[in-house]
FIGU-100973 format. One record per residue (C-alpha): residue number from 0; residue in three letters; x, y, z. Coordinates in steps of 0.1 Angstrom, whole numbers, plus 5000, padded with zeros to 4 digits. Layout:
REM FIGU-100973
+-----+-----+------+------+------+
|   k |   r |    X |    Y |    Z |
+-----+-----+------+------+------+
| NUM | ala |    X |    Y |    Z |
...
+-----+-----+------+------+------+
END
This chain:
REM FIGU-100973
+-----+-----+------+------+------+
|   k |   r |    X |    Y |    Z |
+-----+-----+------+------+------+
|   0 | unk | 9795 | 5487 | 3635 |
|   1 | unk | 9792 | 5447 | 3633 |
|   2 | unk | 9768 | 5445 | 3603 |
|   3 | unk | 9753 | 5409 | 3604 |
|   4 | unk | 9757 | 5389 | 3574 |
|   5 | unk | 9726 | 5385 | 3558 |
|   6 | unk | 9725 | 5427 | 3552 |
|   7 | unk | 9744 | 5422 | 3519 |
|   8 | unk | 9719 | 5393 | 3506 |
|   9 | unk | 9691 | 5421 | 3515 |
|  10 | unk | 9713 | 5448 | 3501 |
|  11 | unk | 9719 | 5431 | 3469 |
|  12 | unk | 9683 | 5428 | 3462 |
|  13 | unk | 9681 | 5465 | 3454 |
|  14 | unk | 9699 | 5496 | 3458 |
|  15 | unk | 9690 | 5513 | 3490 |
|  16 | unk | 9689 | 5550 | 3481 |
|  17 | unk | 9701 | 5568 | 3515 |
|  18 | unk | 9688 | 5597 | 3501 |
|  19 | unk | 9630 | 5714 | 3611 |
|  20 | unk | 9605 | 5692 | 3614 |
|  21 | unk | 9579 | 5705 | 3638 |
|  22 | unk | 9561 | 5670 | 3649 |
|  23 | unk | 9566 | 5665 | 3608 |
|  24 | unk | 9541 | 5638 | 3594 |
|  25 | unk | 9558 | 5611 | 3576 |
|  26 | unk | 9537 | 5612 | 3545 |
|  27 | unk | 9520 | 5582 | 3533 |
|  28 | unk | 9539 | 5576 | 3500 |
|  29 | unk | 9576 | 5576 | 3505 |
|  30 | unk | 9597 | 5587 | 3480 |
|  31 | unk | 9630 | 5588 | 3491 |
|  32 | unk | 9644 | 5572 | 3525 |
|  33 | unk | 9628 | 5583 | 3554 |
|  34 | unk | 9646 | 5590 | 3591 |
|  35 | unk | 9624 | 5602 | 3621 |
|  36 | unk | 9634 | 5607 | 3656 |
|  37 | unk | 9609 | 5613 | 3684 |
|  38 | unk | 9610 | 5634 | 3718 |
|  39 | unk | 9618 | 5603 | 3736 |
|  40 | unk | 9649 | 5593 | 3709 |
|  41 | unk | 9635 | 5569 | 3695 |
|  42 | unk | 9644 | 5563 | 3655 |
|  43 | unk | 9620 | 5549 | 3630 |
|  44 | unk | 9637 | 5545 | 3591 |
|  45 | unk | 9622 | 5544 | 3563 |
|  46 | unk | 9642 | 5528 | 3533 |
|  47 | unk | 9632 | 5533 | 3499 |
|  48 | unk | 9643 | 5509 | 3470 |
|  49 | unk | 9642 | 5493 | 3438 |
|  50 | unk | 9618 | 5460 | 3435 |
|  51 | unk | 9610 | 5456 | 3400 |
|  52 | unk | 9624 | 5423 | 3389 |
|  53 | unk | 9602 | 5398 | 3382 |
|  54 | unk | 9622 | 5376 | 3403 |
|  55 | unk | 9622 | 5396 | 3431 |
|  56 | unk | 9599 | 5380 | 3461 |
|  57 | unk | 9583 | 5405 | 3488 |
|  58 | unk | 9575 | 5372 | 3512 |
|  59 | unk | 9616 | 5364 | 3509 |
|  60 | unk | 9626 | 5399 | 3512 |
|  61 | unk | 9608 | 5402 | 3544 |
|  62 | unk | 9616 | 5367 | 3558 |
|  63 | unk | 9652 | 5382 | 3555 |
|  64 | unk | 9647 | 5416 | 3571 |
|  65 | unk | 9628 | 5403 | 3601 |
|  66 | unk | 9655 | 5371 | 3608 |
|  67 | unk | 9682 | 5402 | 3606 |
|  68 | unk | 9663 | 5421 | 3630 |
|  69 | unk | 9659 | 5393 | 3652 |
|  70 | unk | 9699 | 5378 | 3652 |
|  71 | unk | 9707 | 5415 | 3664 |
|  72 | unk | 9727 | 5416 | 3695 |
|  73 | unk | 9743 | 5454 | 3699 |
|  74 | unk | 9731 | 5479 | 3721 |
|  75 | unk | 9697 | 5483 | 3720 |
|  76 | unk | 9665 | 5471 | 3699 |
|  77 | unk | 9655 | 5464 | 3664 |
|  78 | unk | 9619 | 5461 | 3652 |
|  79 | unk | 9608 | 5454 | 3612 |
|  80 | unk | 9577 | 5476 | 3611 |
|  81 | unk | 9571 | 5464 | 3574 |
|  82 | unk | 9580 | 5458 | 3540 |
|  83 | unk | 9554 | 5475 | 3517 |
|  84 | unk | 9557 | 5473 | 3478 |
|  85 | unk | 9547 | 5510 | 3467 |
|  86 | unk | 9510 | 5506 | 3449 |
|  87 | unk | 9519 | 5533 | 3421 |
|  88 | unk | 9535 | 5503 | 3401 |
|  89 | unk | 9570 | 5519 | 3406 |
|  90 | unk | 9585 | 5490 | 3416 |
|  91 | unk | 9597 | 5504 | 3448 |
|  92 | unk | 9595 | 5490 | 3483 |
|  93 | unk | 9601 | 5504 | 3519 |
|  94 | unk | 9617 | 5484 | 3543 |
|  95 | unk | 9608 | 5504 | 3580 |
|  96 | unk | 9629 | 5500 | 3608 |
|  97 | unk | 9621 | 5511 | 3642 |
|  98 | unk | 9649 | 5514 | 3666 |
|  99 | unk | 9647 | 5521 | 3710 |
| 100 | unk | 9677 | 5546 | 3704 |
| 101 | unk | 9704 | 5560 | 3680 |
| 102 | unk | 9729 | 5537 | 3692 |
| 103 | unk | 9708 | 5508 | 3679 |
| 104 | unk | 9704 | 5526 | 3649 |
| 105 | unk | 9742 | 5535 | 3643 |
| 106 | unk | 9752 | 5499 | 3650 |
| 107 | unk | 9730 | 5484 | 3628 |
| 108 | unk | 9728 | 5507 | 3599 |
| 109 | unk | 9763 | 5521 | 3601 |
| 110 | unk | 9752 | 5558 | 3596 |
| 111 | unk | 9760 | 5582 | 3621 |
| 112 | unk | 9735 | 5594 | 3642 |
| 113 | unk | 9736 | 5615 | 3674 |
| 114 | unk | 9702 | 5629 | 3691 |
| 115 | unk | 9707 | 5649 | 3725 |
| 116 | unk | 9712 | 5678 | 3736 |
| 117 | unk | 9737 | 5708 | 3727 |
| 118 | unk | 9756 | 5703 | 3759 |
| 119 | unk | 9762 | 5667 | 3757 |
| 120 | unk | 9770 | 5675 | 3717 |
| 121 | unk | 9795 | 5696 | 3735 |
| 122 | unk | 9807 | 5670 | 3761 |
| 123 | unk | 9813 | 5644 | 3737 |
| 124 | unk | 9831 | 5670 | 3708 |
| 125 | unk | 9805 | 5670 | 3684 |
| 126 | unk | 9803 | 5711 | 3680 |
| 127 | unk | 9840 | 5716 | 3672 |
| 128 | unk | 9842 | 5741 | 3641 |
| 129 | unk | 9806 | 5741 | 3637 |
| 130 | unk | 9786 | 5768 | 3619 |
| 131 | unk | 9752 | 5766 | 3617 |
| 132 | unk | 9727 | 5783 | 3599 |
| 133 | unk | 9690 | 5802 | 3609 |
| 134 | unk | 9665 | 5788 | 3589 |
| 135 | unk | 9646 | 5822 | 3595 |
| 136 | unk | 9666 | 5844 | 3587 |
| 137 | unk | 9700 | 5832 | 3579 |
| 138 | unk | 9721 | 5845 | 3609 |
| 139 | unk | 9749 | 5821 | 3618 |
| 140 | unk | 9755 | 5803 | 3650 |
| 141 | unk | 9791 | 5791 | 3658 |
| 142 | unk | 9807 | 5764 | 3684 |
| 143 | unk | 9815 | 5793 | 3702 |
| 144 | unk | 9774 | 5802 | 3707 |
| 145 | unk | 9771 | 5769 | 3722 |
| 146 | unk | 9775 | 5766 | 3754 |
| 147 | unk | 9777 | 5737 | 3783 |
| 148 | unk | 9744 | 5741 | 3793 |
| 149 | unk | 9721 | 5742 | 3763 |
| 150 | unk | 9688 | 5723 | 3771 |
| 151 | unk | 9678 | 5727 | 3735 |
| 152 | unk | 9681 | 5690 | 3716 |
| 153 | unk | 9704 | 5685 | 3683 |
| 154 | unk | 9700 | 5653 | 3656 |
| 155 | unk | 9737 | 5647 | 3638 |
| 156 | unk | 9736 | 5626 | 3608 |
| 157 | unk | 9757 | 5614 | 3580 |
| 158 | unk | 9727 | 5594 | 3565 |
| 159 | unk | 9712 | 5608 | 3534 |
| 160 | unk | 9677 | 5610 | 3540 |
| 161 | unk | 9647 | 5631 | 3547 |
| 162 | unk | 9652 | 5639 | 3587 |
| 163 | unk | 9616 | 5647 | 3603 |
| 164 | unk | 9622 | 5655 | 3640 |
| 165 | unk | 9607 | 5661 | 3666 |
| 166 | unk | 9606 | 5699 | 3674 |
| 167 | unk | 9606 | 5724 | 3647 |
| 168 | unk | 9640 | 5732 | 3635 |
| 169 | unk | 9657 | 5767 | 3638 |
| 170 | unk | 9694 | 5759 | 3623 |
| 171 | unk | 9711 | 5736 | 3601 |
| 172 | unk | 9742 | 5732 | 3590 |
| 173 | unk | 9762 | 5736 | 3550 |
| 174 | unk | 9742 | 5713 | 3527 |
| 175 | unk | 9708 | 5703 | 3541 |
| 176 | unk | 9677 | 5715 | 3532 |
| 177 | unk | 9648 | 5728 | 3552 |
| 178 | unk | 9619 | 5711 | 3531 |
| 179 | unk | 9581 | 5731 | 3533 |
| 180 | unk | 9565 | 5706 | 3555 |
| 181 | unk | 9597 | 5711 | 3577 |
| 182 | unk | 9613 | 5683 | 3576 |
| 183 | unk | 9651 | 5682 | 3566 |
| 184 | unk | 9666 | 5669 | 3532 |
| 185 | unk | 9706 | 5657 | 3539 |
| 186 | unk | 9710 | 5640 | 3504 |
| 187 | unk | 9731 | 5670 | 3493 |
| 188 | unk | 9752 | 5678 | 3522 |
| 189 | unk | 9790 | 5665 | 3520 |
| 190 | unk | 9797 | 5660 | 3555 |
| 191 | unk | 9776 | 5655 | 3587 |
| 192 | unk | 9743 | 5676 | 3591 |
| 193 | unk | 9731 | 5694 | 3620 |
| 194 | unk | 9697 | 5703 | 3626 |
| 195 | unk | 9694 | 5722 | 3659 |
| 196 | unk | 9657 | 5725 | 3676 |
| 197 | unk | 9639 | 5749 | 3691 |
| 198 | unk | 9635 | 5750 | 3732 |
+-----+-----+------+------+------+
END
């Protein structure tokens, strides 16, 4: 991914912290960074950080995000939804994103992220050795389960972050976490999660 310069001026500011979904709501106070796909692919982000220095200006902060956005020339688009400050006096903010596809969002966040469906997963070698995990009842579904013709979509992320997608999820893969309002929690897993959706 080219990242364009200013991203480290942004980044310096504070610490981004990278931390199935069933139509998931993205809830109105954000704790941790936020990812959700939609039917269509499209990828809204959510990113969560620290904005408690006195110093710190929200009008420059978001003069920089939206010039970013704007100088950004890969594949696809980038909007700048917002940049809130969080109201509970945490000194958070949430920059949100909102991309046409996941190549946008790969190339300009530089986190992996594939949405499609299991066969084209399978075209482009993304199921090899994969195990993955019923969220009902725990039965395991291998690369070997999968075959060319799935119709049924998968999200594949390295980003850590709370995934809400757009189907409700019915496997996952070592390390993520099925939260109660059915979205996904990857901040644990140590190597790409897959969150496979219903039909």
């Amino acid at each position: 991914m080219r990242k364009i310069a200013k991203s480290a001026v942004i980044l310096s500011l504070f610490a981004i912290m990278f931390s199935g979904c069933g139509r998931t709501a993205v809830p109105d106070d954000i704790q941790k960074t936020t990812l959700t796909v939609n039917g269509s692919g499209a990828v809204t982000v959510f990113l969560v950080g620290e904005f408690d220095k006195s110093y710190y200006d929200l009008s420059e902060l978001t003069a920089m995000v939206q010039e970013e956005a704007a100088e950004f020339d890969g594949k696809g688009t980038v909007t700048v939804e917002g940049v809130d400050a969080a109201q509970d006096g945490s000194g958070r903010v949430v920059v949100s994103y909102r991309f046409d596809g996941s190549d946008s969002y790969q190339e300009f966040m530089g986190d992996r992220l594939f949405y499609g469906t299991v066969s084209d997963a399978v075209a482009q070698g993304y199921c090899k050795g994969v195990t993955l995990q019923s969220v009902e009842d725990g039965s395991r579904l291998t690369e070997q389960d999968f075959s060319d013709g799935e119709k049924r979509h998968l999200i594949i992320t390295d980003a850590s972050a709370v995934v809400c997608c757009p189907e409700k999820v019915t496997h996952i893969s070592e390390g993520a976490l099925l939260n109660r309002d059915g979205s996904v929690d990857t901040s644990q897993a140590k190597s790409p999660v897959y969150i496979l959706l219903r039909k």
